[in-house]
Every structure is written in structure tokens, then in C-alpha cells.
C-alpha positions in Angstrom: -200.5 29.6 188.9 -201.2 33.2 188.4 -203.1 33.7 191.4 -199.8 32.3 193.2 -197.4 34.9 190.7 -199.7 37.5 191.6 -198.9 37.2 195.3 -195.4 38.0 194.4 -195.1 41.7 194.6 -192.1 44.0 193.4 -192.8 46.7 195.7 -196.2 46.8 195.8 -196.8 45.5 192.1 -198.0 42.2 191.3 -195.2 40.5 189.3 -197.2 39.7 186.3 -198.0 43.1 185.8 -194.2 44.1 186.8 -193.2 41.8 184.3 -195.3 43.3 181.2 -193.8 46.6 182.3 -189.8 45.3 182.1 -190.6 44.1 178.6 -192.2 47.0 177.8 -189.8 49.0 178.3 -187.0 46.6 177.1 -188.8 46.7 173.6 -189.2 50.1 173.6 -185.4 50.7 174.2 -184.1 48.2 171.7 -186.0 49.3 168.9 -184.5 52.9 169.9 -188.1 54.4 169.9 -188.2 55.7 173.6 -189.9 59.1 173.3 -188.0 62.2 174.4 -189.5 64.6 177.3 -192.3 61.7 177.9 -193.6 62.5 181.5 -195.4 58.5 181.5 -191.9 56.8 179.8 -189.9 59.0 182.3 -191.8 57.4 185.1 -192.3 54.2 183.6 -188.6 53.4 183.4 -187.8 54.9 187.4 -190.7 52.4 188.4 -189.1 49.4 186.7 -185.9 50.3 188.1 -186.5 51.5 191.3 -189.1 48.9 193.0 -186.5 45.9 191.5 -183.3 47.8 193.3 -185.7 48.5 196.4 -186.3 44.9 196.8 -182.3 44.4 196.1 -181.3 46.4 198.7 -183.9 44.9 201.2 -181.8 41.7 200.9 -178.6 42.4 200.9 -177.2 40.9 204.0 -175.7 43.6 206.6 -176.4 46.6 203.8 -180.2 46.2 204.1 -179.6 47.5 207.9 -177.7 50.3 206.8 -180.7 51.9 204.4 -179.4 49.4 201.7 -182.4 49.7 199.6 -181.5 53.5 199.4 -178.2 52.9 198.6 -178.8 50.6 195.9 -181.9 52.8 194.7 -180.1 55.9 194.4 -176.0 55.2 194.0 -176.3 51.8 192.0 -177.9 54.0 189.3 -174.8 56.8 189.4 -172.4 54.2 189.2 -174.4 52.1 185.9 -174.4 56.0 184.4 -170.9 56.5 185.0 -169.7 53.4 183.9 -172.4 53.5 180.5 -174.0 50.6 181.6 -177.4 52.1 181.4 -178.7 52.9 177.6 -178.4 56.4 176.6 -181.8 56.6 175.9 -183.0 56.2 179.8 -180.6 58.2 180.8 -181.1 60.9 178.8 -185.6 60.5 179.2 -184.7 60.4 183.1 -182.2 63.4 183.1 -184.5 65.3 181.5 -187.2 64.9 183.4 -185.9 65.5 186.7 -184.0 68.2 185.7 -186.2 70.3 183.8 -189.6 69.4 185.8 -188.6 70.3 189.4 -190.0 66.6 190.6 -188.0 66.8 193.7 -189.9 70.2 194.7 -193.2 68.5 193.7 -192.3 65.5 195.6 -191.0 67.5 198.7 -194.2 70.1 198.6 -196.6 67.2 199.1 -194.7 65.4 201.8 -194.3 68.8 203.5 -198.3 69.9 203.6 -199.0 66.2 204.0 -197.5 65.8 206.7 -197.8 69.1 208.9 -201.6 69.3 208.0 -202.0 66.5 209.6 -199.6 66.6 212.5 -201.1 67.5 215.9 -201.0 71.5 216.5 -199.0 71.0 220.1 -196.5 68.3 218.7 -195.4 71.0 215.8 -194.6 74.0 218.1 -192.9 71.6 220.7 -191.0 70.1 218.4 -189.6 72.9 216.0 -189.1 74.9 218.9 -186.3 72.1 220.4 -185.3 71.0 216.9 -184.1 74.3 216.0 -182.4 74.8 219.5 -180.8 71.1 219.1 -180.1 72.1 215.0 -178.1 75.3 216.2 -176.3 73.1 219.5 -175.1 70.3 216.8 -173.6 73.3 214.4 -171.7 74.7 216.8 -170.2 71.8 218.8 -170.1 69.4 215.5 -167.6 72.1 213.5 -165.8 72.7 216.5 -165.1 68.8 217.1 -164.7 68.8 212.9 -162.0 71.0 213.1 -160.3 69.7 215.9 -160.0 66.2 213.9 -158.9 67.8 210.8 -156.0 69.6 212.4 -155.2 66.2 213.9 -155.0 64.4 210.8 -152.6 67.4 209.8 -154.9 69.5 207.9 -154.9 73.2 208.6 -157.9 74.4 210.7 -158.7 77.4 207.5 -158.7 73.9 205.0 -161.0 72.2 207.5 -163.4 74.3 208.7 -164.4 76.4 205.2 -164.0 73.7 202.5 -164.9 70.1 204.5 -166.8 70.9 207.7 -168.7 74.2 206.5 -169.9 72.3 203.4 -171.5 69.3 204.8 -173.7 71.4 207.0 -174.2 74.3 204.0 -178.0 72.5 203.2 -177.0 70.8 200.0 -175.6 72.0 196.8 -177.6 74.5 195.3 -178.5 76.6 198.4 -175.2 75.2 200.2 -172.3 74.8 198.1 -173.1 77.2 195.6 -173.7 80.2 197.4 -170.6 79.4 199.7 -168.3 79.2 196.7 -169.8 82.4 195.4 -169.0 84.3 198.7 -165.7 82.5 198.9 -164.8 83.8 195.3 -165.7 87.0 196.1 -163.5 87.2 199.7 -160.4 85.2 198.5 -158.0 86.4 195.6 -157.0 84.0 193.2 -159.4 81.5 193.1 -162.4 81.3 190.7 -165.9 80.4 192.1 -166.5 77.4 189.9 -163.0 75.7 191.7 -164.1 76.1 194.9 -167.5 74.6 194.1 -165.7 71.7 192.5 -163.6 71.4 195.7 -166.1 71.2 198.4 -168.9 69.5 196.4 -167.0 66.0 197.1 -167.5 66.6 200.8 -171.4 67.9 201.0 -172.0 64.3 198.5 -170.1 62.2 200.6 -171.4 64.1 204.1 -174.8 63.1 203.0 -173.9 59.6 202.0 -172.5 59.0 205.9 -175.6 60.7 207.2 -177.4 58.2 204.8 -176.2 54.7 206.9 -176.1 56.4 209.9 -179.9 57.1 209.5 -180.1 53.5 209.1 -178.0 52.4 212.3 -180.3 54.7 214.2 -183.3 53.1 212.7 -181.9 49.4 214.0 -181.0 51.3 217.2 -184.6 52.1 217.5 -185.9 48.6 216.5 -183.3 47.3 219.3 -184.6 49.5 222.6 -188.1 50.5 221.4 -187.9 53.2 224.3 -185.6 55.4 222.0 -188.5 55.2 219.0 -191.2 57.8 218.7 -191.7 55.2 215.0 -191.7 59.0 213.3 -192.7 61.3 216.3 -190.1 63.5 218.3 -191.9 63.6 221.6 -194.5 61.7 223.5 -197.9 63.7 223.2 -201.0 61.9 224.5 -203.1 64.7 222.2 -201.8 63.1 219.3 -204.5 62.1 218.0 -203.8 61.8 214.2 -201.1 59.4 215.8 -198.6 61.6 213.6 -199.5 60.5 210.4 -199.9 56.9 211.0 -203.2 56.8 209.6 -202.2 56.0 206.3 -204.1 52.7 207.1 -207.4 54.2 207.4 -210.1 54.5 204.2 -208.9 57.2 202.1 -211.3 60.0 201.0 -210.1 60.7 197.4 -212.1 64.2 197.4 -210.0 65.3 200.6 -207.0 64.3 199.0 -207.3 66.1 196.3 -208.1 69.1 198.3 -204.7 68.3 200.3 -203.2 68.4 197.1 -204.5 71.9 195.8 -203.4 73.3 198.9 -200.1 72.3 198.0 -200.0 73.7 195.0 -201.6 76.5 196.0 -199.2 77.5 198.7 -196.2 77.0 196.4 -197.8 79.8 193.9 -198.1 82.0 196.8 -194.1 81.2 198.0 -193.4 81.5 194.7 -194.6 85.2 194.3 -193.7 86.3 198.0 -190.0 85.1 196.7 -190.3 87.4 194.2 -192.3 90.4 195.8 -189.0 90.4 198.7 -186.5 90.0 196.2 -187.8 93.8 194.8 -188.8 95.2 197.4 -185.5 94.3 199.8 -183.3 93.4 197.5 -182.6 90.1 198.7 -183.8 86.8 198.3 -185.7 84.2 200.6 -185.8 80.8 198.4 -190.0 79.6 198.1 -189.3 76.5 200.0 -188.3 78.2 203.3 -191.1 80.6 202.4 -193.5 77.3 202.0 -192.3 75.6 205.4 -192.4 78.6 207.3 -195.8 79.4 206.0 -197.3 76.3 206.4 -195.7 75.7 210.0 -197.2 78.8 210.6 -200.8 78.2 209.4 -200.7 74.5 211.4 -199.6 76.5 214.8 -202.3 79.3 214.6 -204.7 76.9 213.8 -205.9 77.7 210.6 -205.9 74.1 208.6 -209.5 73.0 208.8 -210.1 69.4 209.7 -210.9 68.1 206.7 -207.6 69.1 205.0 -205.9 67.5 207.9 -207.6 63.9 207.2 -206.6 64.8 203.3 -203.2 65.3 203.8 -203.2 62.2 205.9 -203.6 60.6 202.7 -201.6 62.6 200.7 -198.6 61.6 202.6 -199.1 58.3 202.5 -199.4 57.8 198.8 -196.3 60.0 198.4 -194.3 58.3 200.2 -195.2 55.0 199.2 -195.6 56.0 195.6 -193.4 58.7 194.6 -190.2 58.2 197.3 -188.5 55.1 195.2 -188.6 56.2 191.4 -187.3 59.5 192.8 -184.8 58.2 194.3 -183.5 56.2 191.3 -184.6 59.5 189.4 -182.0 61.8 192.0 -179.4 58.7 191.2 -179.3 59.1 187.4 -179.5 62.8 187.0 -178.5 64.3 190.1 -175.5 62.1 191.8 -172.1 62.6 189.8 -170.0 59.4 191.0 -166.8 60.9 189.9 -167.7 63.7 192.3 -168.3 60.9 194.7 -165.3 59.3 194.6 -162.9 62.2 194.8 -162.8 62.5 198.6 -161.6 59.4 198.8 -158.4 60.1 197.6 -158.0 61.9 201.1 -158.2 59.8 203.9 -157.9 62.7 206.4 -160.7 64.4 204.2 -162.4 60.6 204.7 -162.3 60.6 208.3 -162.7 64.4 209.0 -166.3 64.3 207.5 -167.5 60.9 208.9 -166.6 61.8 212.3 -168.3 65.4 211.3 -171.3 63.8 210.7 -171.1 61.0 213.5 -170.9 64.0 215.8 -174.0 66.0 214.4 -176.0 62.3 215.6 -174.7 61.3 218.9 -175.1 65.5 219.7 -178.3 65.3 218.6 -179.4 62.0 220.1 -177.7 63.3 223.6 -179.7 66.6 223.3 -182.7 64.6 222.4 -182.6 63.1 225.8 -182.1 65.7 228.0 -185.1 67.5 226.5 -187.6 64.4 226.7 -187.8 63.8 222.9 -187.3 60.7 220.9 -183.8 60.4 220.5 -183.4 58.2 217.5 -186.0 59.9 215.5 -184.4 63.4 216.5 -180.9 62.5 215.4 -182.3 61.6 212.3 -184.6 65.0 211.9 -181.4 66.4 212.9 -178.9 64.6 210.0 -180.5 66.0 207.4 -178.3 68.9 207.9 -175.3 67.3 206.5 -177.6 65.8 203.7 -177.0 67.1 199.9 -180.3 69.3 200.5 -183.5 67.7 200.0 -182.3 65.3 198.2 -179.8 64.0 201.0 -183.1 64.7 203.3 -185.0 62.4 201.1 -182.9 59.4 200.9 -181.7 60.1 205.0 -185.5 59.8 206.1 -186.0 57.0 204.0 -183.2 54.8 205.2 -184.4 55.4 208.1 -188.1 54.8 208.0 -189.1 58.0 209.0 -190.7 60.3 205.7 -192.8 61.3 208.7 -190.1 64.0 209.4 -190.0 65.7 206.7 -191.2 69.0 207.8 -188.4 68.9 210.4 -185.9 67.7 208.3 -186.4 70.7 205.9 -186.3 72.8 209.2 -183.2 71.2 209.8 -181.9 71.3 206.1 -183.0 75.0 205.2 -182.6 76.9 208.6 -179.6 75.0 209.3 -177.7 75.4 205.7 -178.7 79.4 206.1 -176.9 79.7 209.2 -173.4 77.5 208.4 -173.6 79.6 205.0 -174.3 83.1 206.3 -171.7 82.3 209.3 -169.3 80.7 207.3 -169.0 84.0 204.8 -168.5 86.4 207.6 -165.9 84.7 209.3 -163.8 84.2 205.6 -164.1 87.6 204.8 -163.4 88.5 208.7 -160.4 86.3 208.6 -158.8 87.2 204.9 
């Protein structure tokens, strides 16, 4: 009998042992003894809630292929917050920790070395090299059709463009939305910074929540006509040899993994201080994960990530994706998605239909790019809508939904190169245009 229960997994726990944990932590909340800032109870309780909504969302008929297990894995949980139907006490021990332990950057850092150090060399410079050409074809043309639909739903082409279309591509919230409405304050009279932030933060959640089941459309598109699906690669290399991180099946050498993972943390120390060494020398600031990616891309092209850190961070990916990527998810859904920001837009169906065709328009570009340049267009598109993501937390859920963590490096390409650019641009042309 237990051999048989055993065979039942949640996620990849054995149900006994998932079990224990659910009562564990049901005891533990109604005796009102949950400890507070507990790293372990913190990811104790996003385990037992996020590989039982993973499995949900699997099985949902239609939802499951529209990245339902992401849906239900990260807005379920901001809809049981907003409505109190979660106890204070796991909200409060899952708030905390992800918003005072930066688990999204420690999550994002080891996908991002895992995965370039052990991409192929040729792949990487191919690749960013036509992702950042597609990335700056899709901003241009997807505002411009943006716009257009705006006006056409009667909104003004100013209303459309700087507080709906700009947003969505602005790379998220904090380096998105928040610097926008900062140089918005400062260009227009008589409006504060913190209502503008609260105006076009609807659009940037519900951008990335459209780019979200589009990701998963693509990923059934792929399924459908396999001749569209690089299954996580962008182009067709025969010197891929680490078969872009599909590996993860291979033995895993715990000593090279751990190396992988000091490498990590190493290079975040170092994008840390270069951060701060630019912000006194120049005056201005370059955030440490564009200083990270950029670094690291760098390194992987020249050649300087020896062999054995490749076959670590091999390893490294896997066991962040398949370990860390759902109790973050649940994690971002608790402490980091506001469904009364959410819900908002919805009171504008022009706003409605202005960002979903907005977004739409950033994945058929970028799948119709894809193929003209000989990449993989479903995976591309994907890569590609993480710009309209809410930062790299929309690029987390987007890959996931659909099945490609694999892209992370580019979706960060996509997500920081392509939020500096709609920002910057979008600043210059307010404060030419006022």
C-alpha cells in the first residue's frame, strides 16, 4: 500500500512524504506558532502550496494549455490574499521572505550562469546578436500598431502610447514603471509621480499576464508542427553539443555544481560593486543584473568559462528550475502580485483590448522575424515576450508556461535591454512633446 502511495508524486514528492508536510504545516498554523523571518517555514509553506497548485493547473481542461499551472501557481495565491482566504500568518512568513531576501535575484542569477555556461559559445553570439535586432524590430512596429488600436478604440494617441503601450514594454515595475513615472513627474505639471505609477502599473501586470497564455499557445503551437520547436534553442546548430542544456538527465557531479554555484555568486559581488564604482565615478547608474548578463554573456563568447564549470552549470540549471521555479512562483503570487492592481484595467475595455493586441503583436512580429532569419520561431517569440513581462518576474512565469526556463539568458536580454530602450525613448519623446 505504501509502495503504491509512494508512486503518487506531487511534483516530484512522494505523497506520503507530501502529506506529513501539509499537516505540518497545518498544525503549525493553527496553534498560531509559525515562526517569523524562518527561511525553512518560508519555503516549507511555498512547497506545500505550490507543487499542489502546479498539479491543479496541469489538469484543468483548456487552462492547462494556456500555462495553467502558472496561472494557478502564481494568481490563485493573489486572489486567496486579496480575498483573506490565506491565514495571516503565511502570508505574512512568505511576504517577508521574498521581499526582504532578494529570492527572485538568487533564483534568476542561477538560472542565468546555469544556463549560458553551459550554452554552446556559437549558439550565444548568433542568437543575442538576432534577438536583440528582432527585440528592437518588435518595439518599434508593436507601439506603432499599439497606438494605432488605441486611437481606434477612441483613446488619444498621447494616453496610448506613454501610459498603456510604453509600460508594457518598460521591463517590469521596478526598472520599468517606476523610473517612467519618475521622468513623467518630472516632464508633466500637475501630476505627482506616485499617480502615474498607480496608473500605468495595471497595464505592465496585465501586459505580462497576456504574454503569460500566449507563451502557452506558442508552446502547443510548437507541440503541433515540431518544425517550429528548437524545445528551448533559437537556432539549429549541429556544434551544439551540450544540446543547450538538455543534459539535465545526465549524472550530476555535486562538486561541479557547487563550483557553478560560487561562480554565481561570485559574479553577482563583482556586478554589485561595478554598480556602484559607475554610479561615482559617472554619475549614473547601470542596475547589477544587466551588469551580470552582460558580463557573463561576455565571458561565454570570449571563451573564458572552463569546461568543467560548463558541465556544473548544466546541473545547476536543472535543479533550479525544477526545484526553485514553483515555490517562487507561488512566492511572487503572495507578496508581489496586487489583484486589485490586476483587476483595474478591466474597467477599460479599450485599455483591455489595446494591450492584448500590444502584446499579440510583439509574438506574431517576433515569430515572423524568427523566420526570415532561420531561428526557431516559437521559442523566439517567447524569448521575445518577455518584454511585455512585469520584469523578471513576468520573465519567470512567461518561460515557464511555456516550457522554455532554457531562455532565460535571452529573456533577460529581452527584458533588461528592451525595458532600457522603451524607458529611455519614452522620456525623451514626453519631455520633447510637452
Amino acid at each position: 500500500m505504501l509502495t503504491k502511495l509512494n508512486k503518487i508524486k506531487i511534483g516530484f514528492i512522494p505523497l506520503i512524504l507530501y502529506i506529513i508536510l501539509a499537516l505540518a504545516y497545518i498544525a503549525i498554523t493553527v496553534a498560531n506558532i509559525v515562526p517569523k523571518n524562518d527561511m525553512l517555514v518560508a519555503l516549507g509553506i511555498m512547497t506545500v502550496f505550490a507543487y499542489l497548485l502546479e498539479k491543479i493547473g496541469k489538469n484543468i481542461p483548456v487552462l492547462k494549455n494556456l500555462g495553467g499551472k502558472v496561472l494557478v501557481v502564481t494568481f490563485l495565491p493573489a486572489f486567496l490574499v486579496y480575498k483573506h482566504w490565506l491565514p495571516e500568518s503565511t502570508v505574512k512568513v512568505v511576504s517577508d521572505f521574498m521581499n526582504h531576501n532578494n529570492f527572485l535575484m538568487f533564483f534568476i542569477t542561477l538560472l542565468v550562469v546555469g544556463s549560458i555556461a553551459s550554452m554552446n559559445r556559437q549558439t550565444l553570439v548568433k542568437a543575442t546578436s538576432r534577438i536583440i535586432f528582432i527585440l528592437i524590430l518588435c518595439n518599434v512596429l508593436s507601439s506603432l500598431i499599439g497606438v494605432s488600436v488605441g486611437m481606434l478604440f477612441g483613446l488619444s494617441a498621447w494616453n496610448t502610447y506613454f501610459f498603456i503601450v510604453a509600460p508594457i514594454m518598460a521591463g517590469g515595475v521596478g526598472e520599468g514603471a517606476m523610473p517612467l513615472s519618475i521622468g513623467y513627474a518630472a516632464t508633466m505639471a500637475g501630476m505627482g509621480q506616485n499617480a502615474i505609477f498607480g496608473k500605468i502599473l495595471p497595464c505592465v501586470m496585465l501586459g505580462s499576464l497576456v504574454a503569460v497564455l500566449l507563451s502557452g499557445v506558442l508552446n502547443k503551437v510548437g507541440e503541433k508542427y515540431p518544425h517550429l520547436n528548437g524545445h528551448g534553442n533559437l537556432i539549429d546548430n549541429e556544434d551544439e553539443h551540450l544540446e543547450n542544456l538538455k543534459g539535465t538527465e545526465k549524472p550530476i557531479d555535486i562538486e561541479k555544481t557547487l563550483v557553478a554555484g560560487v561562480v554565481a555568486i561570485t559574479v553577482y559581488f563583482v556586478a554589485v560593486y561595478v554598480e556602484h564604482l559607475l554610479k561615482i565615478a559617472f554619475g549614473f547608474v547601470i542596475p547589477s543584473p544587466v551588469i551580470l548578463l552582460v558580463s557573463l554573456m561576455g565571458a561565454k563568447m570570449l571563451g573564458f568559462i572552463p569546461k568543467e564549470i560548463e558541465e556544473g552549470g548544466n546541473s545547476l540549471y536543472g535543479f533550479t528550475v525544477r526545484g526553485i521555479t514553483p515555490p517562487l512562483l507561488f512566492g511572487v503570487g503572495v507578496a508581489q502580485t496586487d489583484w486589485l492592481q490586476l483587476i483595474e484595467v478591466f474597467k477599460s475595455p479599450a485599455t483591455i483590448l489595446t494591450i492584448i493586441i500590444t502584446v499579440a503583436a510583439i509574438v506574431i512580429i517576433a515569430f515572423i522575424a524568427a523566420v526570415v532569419l532561420k531561428m526557431y520561431p516559437v521559442d523566439t517569440a517567447i524569448a521575445v515576450s518577455c518584454c511585455s513581462g512585469q520584469g523578471g518576474t513576468g520573465a519567470l512565469a512567461i518561460l515557464a508556461a511555456g516550457n522554455r526556463m532554457e531562455l532565460m539568458p535571452f529573456a533577460q536580454v529581452a527584458v533588461r535591454l528592451g525595458g532600457a530602450m522603451t524607458v529611455t525613448f519614452a522620456i525623451f519623446l514626453m519631455g520633447l512633446l510637452s
